[in-house]
C-alpha positions, 0 to 999 in steps of 0.5 A: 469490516470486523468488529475490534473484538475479532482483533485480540488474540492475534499474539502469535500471528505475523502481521505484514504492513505494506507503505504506499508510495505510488512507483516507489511501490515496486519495491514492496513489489519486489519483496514480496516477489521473493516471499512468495519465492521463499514461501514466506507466509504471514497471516495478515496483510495492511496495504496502504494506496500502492502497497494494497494495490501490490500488495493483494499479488501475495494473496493471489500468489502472482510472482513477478505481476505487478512489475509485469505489468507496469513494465508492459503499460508504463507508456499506454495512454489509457493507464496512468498519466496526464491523458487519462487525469484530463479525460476522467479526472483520474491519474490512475484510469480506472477502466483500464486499471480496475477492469480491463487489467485486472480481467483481461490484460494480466488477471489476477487470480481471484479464485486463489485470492479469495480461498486464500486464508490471508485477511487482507486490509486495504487502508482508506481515508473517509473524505467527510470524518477524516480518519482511516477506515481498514477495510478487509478485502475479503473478496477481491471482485466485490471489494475492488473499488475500496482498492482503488480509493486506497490509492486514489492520489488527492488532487489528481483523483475523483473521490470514490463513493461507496455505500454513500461513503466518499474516500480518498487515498488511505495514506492520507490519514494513515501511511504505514498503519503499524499502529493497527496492527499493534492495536489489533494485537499482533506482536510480530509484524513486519513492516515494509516501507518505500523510502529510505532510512533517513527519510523525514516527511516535510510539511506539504504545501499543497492546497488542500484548504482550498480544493477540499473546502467541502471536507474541512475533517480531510483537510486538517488530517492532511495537513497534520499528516507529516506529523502522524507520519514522522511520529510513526517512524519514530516508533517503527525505528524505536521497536525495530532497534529493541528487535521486536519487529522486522523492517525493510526499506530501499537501501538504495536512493532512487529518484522517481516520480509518483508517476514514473514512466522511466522503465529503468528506474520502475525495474532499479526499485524493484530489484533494490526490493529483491536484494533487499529481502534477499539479504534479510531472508535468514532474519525474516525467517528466525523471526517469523518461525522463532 
């Protein structure tokens, strides 16, 4: 990770923050598909869980991957469902996903992700301390597992070790890390999210005391997480109606599972995503070239 002096200067760049969301993800995947249509460029990319997973095809320069391949394996036992969360302890297999997809099924380009001028941040939670870490993926085959404990899903996830260092999804303690980027010094930034205007995050329910009683930092940053997330619409909404930054969000309500398998639904998200960009491209671009 860079030191936080190497974060200044950053005034004139343009900073892309990518929301999680699991499925709902393709949205972000649809936008950026268009980006790259456009050859929209920014200079740094937040990813958090789905959107760091999605996300790095920008780096790469992928059109049209992610939905290809969700698409193509929504119903493969050995990616993503209750076969492999009985089998490994993982929702999202990580063989499968981590190894023989991203090298085998439908690469990722790793040479032109790694020789890309992009920094990419994946967003982690550490399990121990709580807080988010912001790790630069710098190289894409070195640094893969912190992309898969960026949306390594509590409950239905092991936690991934790295370095002596145990992380969980980054959405946890950091869902849209707008903040960072500020903090960072970016003052354009466009930020990407993956549920609808309306949207406010609930109080969850679910028995983090209890199944992380090891962790007692992760699970007081869970259970305030519908705080810091609702605080951070707050301000997203706020700047984006004095019209410092850009955001989209689905202009359309479609119900999905966080592990949704309805192929009509996987492709409805992405090309609400489509459209959504499509219609802001004019805007996008007088603000990113302004």
């Amino acid at each position: 990770m860079n030191s936080e002096n190497e974060y200044k200067n950053n005034n004139n760049e343009v900073a892309l923050v990518l929301e999680g969301g699991a499925m709902r993800g393709l949205y972000t995947a649809g936008v950026l598909d268009v980006f790259m249509e456009n050859d929209i460029k920014v200079n740094t990319i937040f990813g958090v869980s789905a959107g760091a997973l999605f996300g790095i095809n920008y780096k790469s320069g992928q059109i049209g991957r992610a939905l290809r391949y969700n698409l193509k394996y929504a119903h493969d036992k050995r990616y993503m469902g209750m076969y492999s969360l009985l089998t490994t302890g993982d929702v999202m297999n990580r063989e499968f996903c981590f190894n023989k997809l991203v090298y085998e099924l439908d690469p990722l380009d790793f040479e032109t992700y790694n020789s890309s001028d992009v920094k990419f941040y994946a967003v982690v939670t550490n399990v121990e301390t709580g807080k988010a870490e912001y790790i630069e993926i710098s190289d894409a085959k070195r640094d893969m597992e912190y992309l898969r404990a960026s949306g390594s899903m509590p409950f239905v996830s092991n936690l991934v070790e790295i370095n002596g260092n145990k992380y969980l999804d980054g959405a946890v303690a950091d869902p849209i890390p707008y903040k960072k980027a500020l903090d960072m010094g970016y003052e354009k930034i466009i930020v990407i999210q993956t549920r609808p205007a309306d949207y406010i995050k609930s109080k969850s329910r679910l028995p983090y005391g209890l199944v992380y009683k090891k962790y007692p930092e992760f699970v007081k940053t869970a259970k305030s997480a519908y705080i810091n997330y609702n605080e951070t619409l707050d301000l997203i909404r706020k700047y984006e109606k004095e019209g410092k930054i850009i955001v989209l969000r689905p202009s359309e309500k479609i119900k999905m599972r966080r592990v949704e398998k309805n192929l009509s639904k996987l492709q409805a998200i992405y090309y609400v995503g489509v459209k959504d960009c499509n219609n802001n491209l004019s805007k996008i671009k007088e603000y990113i070239y302004e």
